[in-house]
C-alpha positions in Angstrom: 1.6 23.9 4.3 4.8 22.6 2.9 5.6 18.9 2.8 7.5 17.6 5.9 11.0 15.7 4.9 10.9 12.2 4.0 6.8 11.6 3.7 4.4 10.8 1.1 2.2 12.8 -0.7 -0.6 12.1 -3.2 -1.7 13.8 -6.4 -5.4 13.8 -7.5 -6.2 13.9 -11.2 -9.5 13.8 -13.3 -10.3 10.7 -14.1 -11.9 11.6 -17.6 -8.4 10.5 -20.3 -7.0 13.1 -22.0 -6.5 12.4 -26.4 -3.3 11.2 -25.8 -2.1 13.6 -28.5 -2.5 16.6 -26.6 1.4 16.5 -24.8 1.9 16.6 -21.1 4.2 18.5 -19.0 4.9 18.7 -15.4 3.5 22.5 -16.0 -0.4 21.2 -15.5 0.4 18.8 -12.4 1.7 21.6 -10.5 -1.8 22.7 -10.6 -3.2 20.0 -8.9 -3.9 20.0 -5.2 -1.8 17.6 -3.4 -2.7 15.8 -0.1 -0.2 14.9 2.6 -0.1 11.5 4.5 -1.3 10.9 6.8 -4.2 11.6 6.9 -5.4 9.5 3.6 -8.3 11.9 1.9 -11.6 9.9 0.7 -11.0 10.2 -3.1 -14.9 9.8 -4.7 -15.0 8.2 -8.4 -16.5 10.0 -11.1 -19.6 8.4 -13.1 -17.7 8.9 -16.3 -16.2 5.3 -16.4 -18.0 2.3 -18.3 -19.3 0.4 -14.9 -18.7 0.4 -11.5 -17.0 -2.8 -9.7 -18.0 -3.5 -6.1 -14.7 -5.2 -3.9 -14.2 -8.6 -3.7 -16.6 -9.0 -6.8 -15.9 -12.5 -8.2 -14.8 -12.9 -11.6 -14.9 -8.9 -12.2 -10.5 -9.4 -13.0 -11.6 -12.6 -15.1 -13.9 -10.7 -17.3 -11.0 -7.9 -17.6 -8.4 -10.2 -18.5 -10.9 -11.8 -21.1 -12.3 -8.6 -22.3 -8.4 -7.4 -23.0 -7.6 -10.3 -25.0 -10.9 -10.0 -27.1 -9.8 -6.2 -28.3 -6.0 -7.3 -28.7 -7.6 -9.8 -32.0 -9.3 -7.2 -33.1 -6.4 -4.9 -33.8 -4.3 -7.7 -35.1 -2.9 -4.6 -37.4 -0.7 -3.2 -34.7 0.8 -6.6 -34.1 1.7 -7.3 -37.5 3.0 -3.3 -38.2 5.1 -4.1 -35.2 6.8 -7.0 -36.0 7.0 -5.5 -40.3 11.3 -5.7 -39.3 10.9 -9.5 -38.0 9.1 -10.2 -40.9 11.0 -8.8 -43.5 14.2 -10.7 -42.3 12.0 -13.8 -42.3 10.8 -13.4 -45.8 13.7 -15.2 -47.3 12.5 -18.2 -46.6 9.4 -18.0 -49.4 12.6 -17.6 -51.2 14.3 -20.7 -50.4 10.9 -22.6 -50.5 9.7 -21.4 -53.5 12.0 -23.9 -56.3 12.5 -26.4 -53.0 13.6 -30.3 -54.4 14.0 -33.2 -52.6 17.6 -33.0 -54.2 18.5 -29.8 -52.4 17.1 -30.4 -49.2 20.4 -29.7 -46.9 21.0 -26.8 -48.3 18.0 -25.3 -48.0 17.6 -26.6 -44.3 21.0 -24.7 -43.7 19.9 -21.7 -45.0 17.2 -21.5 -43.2 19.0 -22.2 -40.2 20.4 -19.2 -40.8 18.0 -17.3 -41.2 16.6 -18.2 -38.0 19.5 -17.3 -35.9 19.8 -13.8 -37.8 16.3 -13.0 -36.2 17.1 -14.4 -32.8 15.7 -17.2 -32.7 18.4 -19.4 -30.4 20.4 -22.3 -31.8 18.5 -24.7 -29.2 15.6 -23.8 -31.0 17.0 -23.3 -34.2 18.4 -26.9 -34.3 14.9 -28.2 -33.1 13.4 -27.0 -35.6 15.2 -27.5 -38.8 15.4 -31.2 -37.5 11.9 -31.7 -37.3 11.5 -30.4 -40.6 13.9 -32.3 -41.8 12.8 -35.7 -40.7 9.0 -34.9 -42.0 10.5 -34.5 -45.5 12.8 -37.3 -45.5 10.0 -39.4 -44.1 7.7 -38.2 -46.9 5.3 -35.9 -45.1 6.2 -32.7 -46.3 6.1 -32.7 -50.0 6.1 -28.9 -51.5 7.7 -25.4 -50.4 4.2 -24.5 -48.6 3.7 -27.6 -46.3 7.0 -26.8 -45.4 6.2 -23.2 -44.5 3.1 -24.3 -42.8 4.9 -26.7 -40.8 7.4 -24.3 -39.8 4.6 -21.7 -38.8 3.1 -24.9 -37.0 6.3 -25.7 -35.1 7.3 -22.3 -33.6 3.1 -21.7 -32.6 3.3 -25.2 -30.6 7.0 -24.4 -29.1 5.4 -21.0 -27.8 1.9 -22.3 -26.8 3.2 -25.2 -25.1 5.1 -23.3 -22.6 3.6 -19.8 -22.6 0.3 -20.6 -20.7 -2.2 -18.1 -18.8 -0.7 -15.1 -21.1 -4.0 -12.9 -19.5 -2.9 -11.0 -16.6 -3.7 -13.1 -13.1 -5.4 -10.6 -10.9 -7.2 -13.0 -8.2 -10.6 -11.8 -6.9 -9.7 -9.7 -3.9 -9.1 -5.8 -4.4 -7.2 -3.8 -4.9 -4.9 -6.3 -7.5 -1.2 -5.6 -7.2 1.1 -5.4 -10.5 4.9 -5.1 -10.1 6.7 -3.7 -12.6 10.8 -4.8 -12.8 13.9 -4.9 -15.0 17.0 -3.1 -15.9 17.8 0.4 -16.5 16.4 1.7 -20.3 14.3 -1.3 -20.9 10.9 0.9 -21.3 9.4 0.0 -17.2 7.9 3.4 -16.2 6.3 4.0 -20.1 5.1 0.4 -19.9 3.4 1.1 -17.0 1.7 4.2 -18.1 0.7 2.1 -21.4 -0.8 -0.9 -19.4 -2.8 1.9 -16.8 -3.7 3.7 -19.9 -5.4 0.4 -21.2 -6.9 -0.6 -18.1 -8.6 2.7 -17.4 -10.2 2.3 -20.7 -12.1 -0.6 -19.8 -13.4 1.4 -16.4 -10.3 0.1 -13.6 -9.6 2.6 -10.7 -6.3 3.2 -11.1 -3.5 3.9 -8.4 0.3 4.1 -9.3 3.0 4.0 -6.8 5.9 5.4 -7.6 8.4 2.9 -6.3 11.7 4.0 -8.6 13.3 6.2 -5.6 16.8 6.2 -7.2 16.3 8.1 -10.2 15.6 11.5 -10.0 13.2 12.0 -13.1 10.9 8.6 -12.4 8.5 10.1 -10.0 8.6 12.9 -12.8 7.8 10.8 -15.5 5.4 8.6 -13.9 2.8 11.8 -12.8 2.9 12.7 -16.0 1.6 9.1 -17.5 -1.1 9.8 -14.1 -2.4 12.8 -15.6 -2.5 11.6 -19.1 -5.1 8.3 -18.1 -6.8 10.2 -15.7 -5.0 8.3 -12.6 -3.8 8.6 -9.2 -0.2 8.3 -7.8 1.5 7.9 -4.5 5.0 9.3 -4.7 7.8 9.9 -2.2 8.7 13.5 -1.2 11.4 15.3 0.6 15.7 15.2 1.3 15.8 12.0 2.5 15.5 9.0 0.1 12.3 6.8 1.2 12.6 3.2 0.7 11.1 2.1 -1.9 9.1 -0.9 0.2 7.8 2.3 1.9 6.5 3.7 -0.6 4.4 0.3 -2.3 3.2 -0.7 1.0 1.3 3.2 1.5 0.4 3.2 -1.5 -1.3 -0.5 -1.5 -2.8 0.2 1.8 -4.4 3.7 0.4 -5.7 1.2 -2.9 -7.0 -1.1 0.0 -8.9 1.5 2.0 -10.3 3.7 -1.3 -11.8 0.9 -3.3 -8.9 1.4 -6.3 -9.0 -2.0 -8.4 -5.4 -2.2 -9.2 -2.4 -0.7 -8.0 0.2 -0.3 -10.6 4.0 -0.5 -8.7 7.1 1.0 -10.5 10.4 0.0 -9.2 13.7 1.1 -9.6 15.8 -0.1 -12.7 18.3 -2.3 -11.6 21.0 -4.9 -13.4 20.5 -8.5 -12.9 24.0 -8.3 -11.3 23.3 -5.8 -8.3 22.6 -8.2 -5.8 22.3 -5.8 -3.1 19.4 -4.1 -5.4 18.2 -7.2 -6.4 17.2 -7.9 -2.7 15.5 -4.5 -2.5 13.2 -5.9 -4.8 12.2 -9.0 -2.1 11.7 -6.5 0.4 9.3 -4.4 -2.1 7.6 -7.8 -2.7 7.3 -8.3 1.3 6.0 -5.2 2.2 3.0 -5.3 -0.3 2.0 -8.8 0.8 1.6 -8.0 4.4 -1.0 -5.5 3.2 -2.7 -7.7 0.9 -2.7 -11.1 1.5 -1.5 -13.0 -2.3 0.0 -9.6 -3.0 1.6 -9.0 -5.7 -0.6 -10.5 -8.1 1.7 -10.5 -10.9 5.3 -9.3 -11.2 5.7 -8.3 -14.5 9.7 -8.2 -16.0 10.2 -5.8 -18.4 12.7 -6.5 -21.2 14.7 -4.7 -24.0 13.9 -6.2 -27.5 16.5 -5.1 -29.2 19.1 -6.5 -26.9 18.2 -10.1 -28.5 19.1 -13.2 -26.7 21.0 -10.9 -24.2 17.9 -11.0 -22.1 18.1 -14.2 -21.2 20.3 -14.1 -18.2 18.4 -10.9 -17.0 15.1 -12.7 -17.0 17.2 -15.9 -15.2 18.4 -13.6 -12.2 14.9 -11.7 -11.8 12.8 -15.1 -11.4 15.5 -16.6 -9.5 15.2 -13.8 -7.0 11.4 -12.6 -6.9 9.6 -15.2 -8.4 8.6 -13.5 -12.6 4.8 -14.1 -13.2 5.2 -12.6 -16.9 7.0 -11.2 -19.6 6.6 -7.4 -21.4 9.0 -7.3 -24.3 9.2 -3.6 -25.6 10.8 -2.3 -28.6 10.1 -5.1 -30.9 8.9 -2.8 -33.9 12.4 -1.4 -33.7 14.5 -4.6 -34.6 14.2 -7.6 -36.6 14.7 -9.6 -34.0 10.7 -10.9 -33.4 12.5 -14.5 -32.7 13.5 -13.8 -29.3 10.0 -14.4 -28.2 10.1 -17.6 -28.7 13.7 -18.6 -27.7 12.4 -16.7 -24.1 9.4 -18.6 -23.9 11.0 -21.8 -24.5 13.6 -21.7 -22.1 12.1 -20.0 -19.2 8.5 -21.1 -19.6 7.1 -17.7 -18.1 4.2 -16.6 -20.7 4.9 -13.2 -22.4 2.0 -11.0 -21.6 2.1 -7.9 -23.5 4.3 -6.9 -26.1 5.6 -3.2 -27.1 4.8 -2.9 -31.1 5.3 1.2 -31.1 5.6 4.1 -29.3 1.9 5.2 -29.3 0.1 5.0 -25.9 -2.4 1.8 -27.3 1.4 0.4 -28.8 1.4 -2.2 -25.3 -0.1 -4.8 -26.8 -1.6 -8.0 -25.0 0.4 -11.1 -26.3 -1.3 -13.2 -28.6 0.7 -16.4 -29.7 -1.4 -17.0 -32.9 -1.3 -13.5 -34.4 2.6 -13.3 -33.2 3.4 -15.8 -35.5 1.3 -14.7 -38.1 2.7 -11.4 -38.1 6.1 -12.8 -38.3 6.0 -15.2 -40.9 2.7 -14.0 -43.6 
């Protein structure tokens, strides 16, 4: 029976995760059997996940957040491949530390000023910095190249730990969990989302998508195709008529709601920080999902560029201004040397950076970890 204009559909995968070598195309979801709402068909979970978690079980999120973070220290080799640029730029600085004096301390402070702002580090940070160090060696407590190193390493962990708190995803305790996903155009939201569903499907969450980015053509595209690779399900707008996008999140929450799906993943349409009209789309997306679930969403995730630098500062200014950011994905940090950015974010917005984008593998969404970030940059 074919669709009827302007309604939603749903598309049923397997839940068991494809090797995420084996490419996709939209060739094997035309196979699968889609399911027009209303009514909304009973979807049964497969026994081929790790454990089952009943609704409204207490601490079951905690645990996932937890468990997240434990793996993400284990594979500290991904952070530190992904930040190799970062790190390279930074390693001039065993260089100007190496034959330090007492004698040619300005000059070495100034050149690693430099250094700093080359890898995007801010000048209100920059200038912190450097003056801390230099008042700890005039004053005598820095004594040698590596106590200055270490203090340096020191300074920019406290600057990021002081104002990047609860950096493990906030889900609450009642299901399903609601995750926006927002930013501008190109910044990497729809593959982050695939990445972060592909992680949380490994550790047993029933996933749903929503396919909230009804402006361009090839997101709905895109995002079945991240549904069949981790085995999830999506709710995606169909027919001539564009559906609003607040239509689409709320189905697909109540849908999560009614079938027992832990979290609901929500795309959104890219948008710049300067659209106001499309900014306020965004409230209305953010409306809608509450008056299914009460505290919904749980977090609102911004999604920014890397290798724009500094640049994203005013996006990430507008975005909490207007819907309230819970935390930060930074993508395409293996592609520039400009690691600093982190911490000049951080610093001046206080929103905690959750995951970072270290590569374009599917495990590449990495969960932020402030001690091995600045390890990676600066070893």
């Amino acid at each position: 029976m074919a669709a009827p204009s302007n309604s939603l559909f749903f598309l049923t995968s397997s839940s068991t995760l494809p090797s995420p070598s084996k490419p996709t195309t939209l060739t094997t979801l035309s196979n699968l059997p889609r399911i027009h709402f209303p009514p909304i068909t009973k979807i049964t979970r497969t026994s081929s996940t790790r454990f089952t978690c009943s609704a409204g079980q207490v601490g079951f999120f905690t645990r996932l957040g937890r468990l997240i973070k434990e793996k993400a220290k284990s594979d500290v080799d991904k952070i530190f491949s992904g930040f190799s640029k970062t790190r390279d730029n930074l390693a001039v600085i065993d260089e100007l530390l190496l034959y330090w004096n007492l004698s040619e301390t300005d000059r070495v402070l100034d050149e690693l000023e430099e250094v700093l702002l080359c890898s995007d580090f801010g000048p209100k940070i920059t200038i912190k910095i450097v003056d801390s160090l230099r008042d700890d060696i005039l004053s005598g407590k820095l004594k040698s190249g590596s106590e200055i190193k270490d203090a340096l390493k020191k300074c920019v962990l406290d600057l990021v730990k002081s104002k990047s708190k609860k950096t493990e995803l906030q889900l609450g305790f009642r299901k399903p969990a609601v995750i926006m996903i927002v930013g501008v155009n190109g910044g990497g939201k729809t593959t982050s989302l695939g990445k972060l569903a592909y992680r949380l499907k490994n550790e047993g969450v029933k996933i749903l998508m929503a396919a909230g980015d009804t402006f361009r053509a090839a997101a709905s595209d895109q995002l079945e195709i991240w549904a069949e690779r981790t085995g999830s399900q999506i709710v995606v707008a169909e027919g001539e008529k564009k559906v609003k996008a607040s239509s689409v999140l709320s189905q697909a929450v109540k849908r999560g709601k009614e079938e027992g799906f832990d979290v609901v993943l929500c795309d959104t349409s890219g948008r710049l920080h300067t659209n106001y009209s499309l900014m306020e789309e965004l409230i209305a997306c953010k409306k809608a999902v509450g008056k299914v679930v009460s505290g919904a969403p749980n977090e609102i995730l911004l999604v920014l560029d890397g290798t724009t630098g500094l640049n994203m500062l005013p996006q990430a200014r507008e975005f909490n201004e207007v819907v309230g950011i819970t935390g930060l994905i930074l993508t395409k940090l293996d592609g520039s040397a400009r690691g600093g950015c982190v911490v000049s974010v951080v610093d001046e917005l206080g929103i905690p950076v959750k995951f970072v984008g270290v590569g374009e593998g599917v495990e590449d969404l990495q969960p932020f970890d402030a001690d091995a970030f600045v390890d990676a940059i600066f070893s």
